[in-house]
N, C-alpha and C positions, 0 to 999 in steps of 0.2 A: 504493500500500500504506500501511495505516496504520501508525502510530509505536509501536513497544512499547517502554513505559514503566518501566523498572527502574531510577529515582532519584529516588524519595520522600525520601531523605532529604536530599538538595539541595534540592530543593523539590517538596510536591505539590500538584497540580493544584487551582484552587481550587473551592470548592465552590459549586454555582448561586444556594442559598441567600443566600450572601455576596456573590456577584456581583450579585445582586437587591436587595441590603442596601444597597449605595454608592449604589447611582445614584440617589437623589434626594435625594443630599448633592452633586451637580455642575450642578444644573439648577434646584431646588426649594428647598433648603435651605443657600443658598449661602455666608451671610452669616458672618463669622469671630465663632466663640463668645466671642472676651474682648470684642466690643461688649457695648454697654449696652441698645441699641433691642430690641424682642420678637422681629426674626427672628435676631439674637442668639441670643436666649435660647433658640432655639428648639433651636440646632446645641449651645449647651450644654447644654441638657435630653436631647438624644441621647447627649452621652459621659458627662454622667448615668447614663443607663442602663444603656448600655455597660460602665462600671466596676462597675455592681451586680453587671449577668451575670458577668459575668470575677472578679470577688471570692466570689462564691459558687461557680464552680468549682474556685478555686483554696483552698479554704477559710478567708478570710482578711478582714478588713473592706474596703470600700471606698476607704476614705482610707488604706489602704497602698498602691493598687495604681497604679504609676507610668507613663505610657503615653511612649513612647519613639519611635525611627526605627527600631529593627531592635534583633536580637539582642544584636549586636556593640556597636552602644551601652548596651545594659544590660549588658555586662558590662564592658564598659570603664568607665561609670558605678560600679558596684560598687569596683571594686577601688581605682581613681584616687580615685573620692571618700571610699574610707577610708581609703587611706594621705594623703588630704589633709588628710582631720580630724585623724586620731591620729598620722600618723607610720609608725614604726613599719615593720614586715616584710611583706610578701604572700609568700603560701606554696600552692603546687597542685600536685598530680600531672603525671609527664609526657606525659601523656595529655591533656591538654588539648587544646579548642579555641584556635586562635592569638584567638582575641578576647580568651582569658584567658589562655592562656600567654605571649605579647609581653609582655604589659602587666607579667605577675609578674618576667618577665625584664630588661626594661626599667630595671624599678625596683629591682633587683639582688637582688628574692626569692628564697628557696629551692625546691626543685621536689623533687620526693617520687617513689620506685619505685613502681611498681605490678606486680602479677602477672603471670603470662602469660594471663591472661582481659584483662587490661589494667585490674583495680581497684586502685584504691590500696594500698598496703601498710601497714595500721593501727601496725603494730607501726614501720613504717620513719616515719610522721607523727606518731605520739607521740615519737621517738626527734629529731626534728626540731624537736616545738614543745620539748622539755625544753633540747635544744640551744640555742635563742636564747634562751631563758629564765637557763640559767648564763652566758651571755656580755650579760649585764644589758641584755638586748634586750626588745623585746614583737611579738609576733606583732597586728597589724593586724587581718586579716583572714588568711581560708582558702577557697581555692575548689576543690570537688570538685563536675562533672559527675555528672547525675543518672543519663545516658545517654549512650554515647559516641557520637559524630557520627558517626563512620568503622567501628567494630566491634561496632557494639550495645550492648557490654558493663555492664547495671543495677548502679549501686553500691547498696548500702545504707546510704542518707543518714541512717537513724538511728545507722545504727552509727558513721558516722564523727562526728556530732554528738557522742555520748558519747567519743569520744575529745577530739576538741576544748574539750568543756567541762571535762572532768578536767586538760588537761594547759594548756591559756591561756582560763582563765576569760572574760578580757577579750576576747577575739577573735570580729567577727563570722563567722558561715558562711554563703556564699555558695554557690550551686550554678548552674549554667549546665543549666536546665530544656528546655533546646530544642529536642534531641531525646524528650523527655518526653513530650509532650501528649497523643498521639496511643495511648501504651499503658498509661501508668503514671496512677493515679487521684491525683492532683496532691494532695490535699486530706491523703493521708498521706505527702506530702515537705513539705509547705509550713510544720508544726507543728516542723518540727525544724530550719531553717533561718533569717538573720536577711532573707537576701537571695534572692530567685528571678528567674532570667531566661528571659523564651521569645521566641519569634520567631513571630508571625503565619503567613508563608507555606508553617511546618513543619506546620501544621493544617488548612489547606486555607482561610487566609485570605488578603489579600494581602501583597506585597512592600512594603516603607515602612513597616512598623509591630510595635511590641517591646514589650516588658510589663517591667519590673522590680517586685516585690512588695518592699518594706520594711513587712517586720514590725514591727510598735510603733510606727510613725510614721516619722522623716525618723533615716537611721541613717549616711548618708553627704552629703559635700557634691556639690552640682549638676555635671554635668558642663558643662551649657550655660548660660548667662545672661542675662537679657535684659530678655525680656518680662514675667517673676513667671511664667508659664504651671505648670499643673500643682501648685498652693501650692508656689510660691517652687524646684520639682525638678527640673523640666526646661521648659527656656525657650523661643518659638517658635510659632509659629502651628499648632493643632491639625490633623491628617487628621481631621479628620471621619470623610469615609467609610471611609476606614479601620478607623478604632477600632472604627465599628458593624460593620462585615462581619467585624474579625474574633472581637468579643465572637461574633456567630451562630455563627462557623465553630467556636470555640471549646467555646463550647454548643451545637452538633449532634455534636462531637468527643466530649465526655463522655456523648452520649444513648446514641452507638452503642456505644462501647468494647468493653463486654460482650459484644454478638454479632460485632464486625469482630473481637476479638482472635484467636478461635479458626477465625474464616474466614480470612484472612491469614497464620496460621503455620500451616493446614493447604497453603495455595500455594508457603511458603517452606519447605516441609520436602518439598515435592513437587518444588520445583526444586532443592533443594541436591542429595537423594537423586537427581533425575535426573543432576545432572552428574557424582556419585560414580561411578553405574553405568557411563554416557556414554565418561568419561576417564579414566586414568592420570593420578597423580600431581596428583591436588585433596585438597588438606586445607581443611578448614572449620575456620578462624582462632580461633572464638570454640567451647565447645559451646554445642547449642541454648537449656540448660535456663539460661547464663547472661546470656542476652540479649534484646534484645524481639524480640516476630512479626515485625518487618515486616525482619530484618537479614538478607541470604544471602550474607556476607562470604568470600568464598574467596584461598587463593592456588595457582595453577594454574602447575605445574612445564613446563620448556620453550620458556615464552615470555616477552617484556615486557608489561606492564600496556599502556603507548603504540601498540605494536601491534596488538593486541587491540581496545581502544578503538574504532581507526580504521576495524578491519574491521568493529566491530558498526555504526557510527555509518555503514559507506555500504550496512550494511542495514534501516537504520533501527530498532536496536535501542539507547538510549538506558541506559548505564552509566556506571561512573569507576572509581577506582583511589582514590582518596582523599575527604578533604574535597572539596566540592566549589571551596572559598577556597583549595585549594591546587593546584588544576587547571593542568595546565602545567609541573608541577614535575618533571625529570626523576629526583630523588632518593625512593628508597624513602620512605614516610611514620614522621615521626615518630613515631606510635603503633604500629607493628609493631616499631621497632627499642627504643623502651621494653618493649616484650611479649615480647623477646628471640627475635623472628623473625626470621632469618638472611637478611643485603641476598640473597642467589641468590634465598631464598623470597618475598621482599618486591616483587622485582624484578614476582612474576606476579600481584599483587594485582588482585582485581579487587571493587569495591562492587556490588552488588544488592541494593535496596531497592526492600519493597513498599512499598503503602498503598491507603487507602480506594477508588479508582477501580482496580484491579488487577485481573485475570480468569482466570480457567483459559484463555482464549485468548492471552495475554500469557507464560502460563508455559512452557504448550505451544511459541509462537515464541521465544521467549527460549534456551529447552533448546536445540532444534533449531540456533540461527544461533548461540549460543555456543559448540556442539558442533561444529560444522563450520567455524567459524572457528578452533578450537585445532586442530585434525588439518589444516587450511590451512597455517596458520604451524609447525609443528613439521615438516611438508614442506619 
């Protein structure tokens, strides 16, 4: 039996195109791009290009756009290398990604409410920056998520830009774009932020490879050092094939948008409604109108998330309960209990994510082995 696919947003499946895209960066164009000789030049004239495509999706010049190992590094890059330059506060919702949330916490930054849609609380992040502002502090940086990993949940990053610039002029905005790409047209988040991060294998490119956009030119310092790689940003011997498979994945991501977005939330409004009908005692975490197509975030009364899991996973029905970095964690997820979901309701968490390779045969099996795995365990 094949595998049904319901965690796009851990990772999805990558696309042919991009698979087609590497491979004569492992065979043909082997040569490491900081040489000097032409077949150098040659793997550098590829993330040339590469940065063209990806800078014009993302609406933004070429020589902002920072190519990385993952997510996690651009945003660990962001925050570390602006509290490196300035000093100064890191400040983010508690909704965060741990790529961003460790790192604000670490550094002994403030962490901000958010709703029970799980958005920041505008009024509680102005009340925040004024706060270290009268304790003759400066706020650094600020990172709010475009898109929540775990809940869907779309902020509106302009809006929270306008509070940031009102209230710590100085302070860049960073956003953690990486659940982004794949719904929201990048090109109207990117004008209102100083920092963007995505993650390749969120788009159907590969794993190994992260984009940080620094707007204006070099806005924080290096996370890595070394080589000079990337003007003087990030240090290291280039993925090649990488960068170009995922500039394609990237740019086929932006071609389709428009028609995947309303086929995809017509599948994930067809399974959440199926599980409502199906079962007692499912609430749907997020509503639909405040999150992307591809999220069908429930929590399902009577069971645990870990159980559930186990039984999908020896029917070859592929879900989680959380991030997927926080897999294994027996404690309810951090961002239900910021969203003021009660640990009993948390406890039944369950993530379903669509995405681009997803099928009315998928949704169909999914319903059905979901359904009968809760009336299993609640026996």
């Amino acid at each position: 039996m094949s595998v049904t696919y319901l965690d796009h947003a851990a990772s999805t499946p990558m696309r042919p195109e991009a698979v087609a895209a590497m491979l004569p960066f492992y065979d043909q164009v082997y040569a490491n791009p900081s040489g000097s000789h032409r077949f150098a030049r040659q793997a550098r004239k590829a993330i040339d290009e590469a940065r063209d495509r990806v800078a014009e999706v993302l609406g933004c010049r070429p020589n902002e756009v920072v190519f990385t190992g993952c997510g996690t590094e651009s945003d660990n890059m962001a925050i570390t290398g602006a509290l490196a330059r300035s000093g100064g506060v890191a400040m983010c919702p508690a909704v965060e990604h741990h790529a961003v949330l460790e790192v604000v916490e670490r550094s002994g930054g403030v962490i901000v409410g958010v709703d029970g849609s799980g958005r920041v609380d505008l009024d509680g992040l102005a009340s925040a920056l004024d706060a270290v502002a009268a304790d003759s502090g400066h706020v650094s940086i600020v990172s709010v998520m475009a898109v929540n990993n775990e809940v869907g949940t779309v902020t509106d990053i302009a809006e929270v830009a306008r509070v940031v610039r009102r209230h710590a002029p100085d302070a860049l905005l960073h956003t953690d774009a990486v659940q982004a790409a794949s719904w929201l047209d990048l090109r109207d988040v990117t004008p209102h932020v100083d920092l963007l991060a995505l993650s390749a294998h969120k788009f159907g490119g590969p794993k190994g490879v992260g984009i940080l956009v620094e707007r204006g030119g070099p806005k924080v310092d290096p996370l890595i050092v070394g080589g000079g790689q990337e003007r003087e940003r990030r240090s290291g011997t280039h993925n090649v094939a990488g960068i170009v498979a995922a500039a394609e994945a990237l740019v086929l991501t932006d071609a389709e948008r428009a028609d995947e977005q309303p086929r995809v939330e017509a599948l994930r409004n067809r399974l959440v409604d199926g599980l409502l009908a199906e079962l007692d005692g499912v609430i749907e975490t997020v509503p639909r109108a405040d999150k992307v197509a591809g999220s069908a975030h429930v929590c399902i009364a009577g069971i645990e998330s870990e159980a559930l899991l186990f039984v999908l996973d020896e029917a070859d029905v592929c879900a989680s309960a959380a991030s997927a970095c926080a897999s294994g964690a027996m404690e309810p997820s951090h961002v239900l209990a910021a969203m003021g979901v009660s640990r009993d309701v948390a406890l039944g968490s369950l993530r379903l994510s669509l995405g681009h390779t997803t099928t009315d045969a998928d949704v169909d099996r999914g319903l059905d082995v979901i359904s009968a795995a809760v009336r299993r365990l609640r026996r």
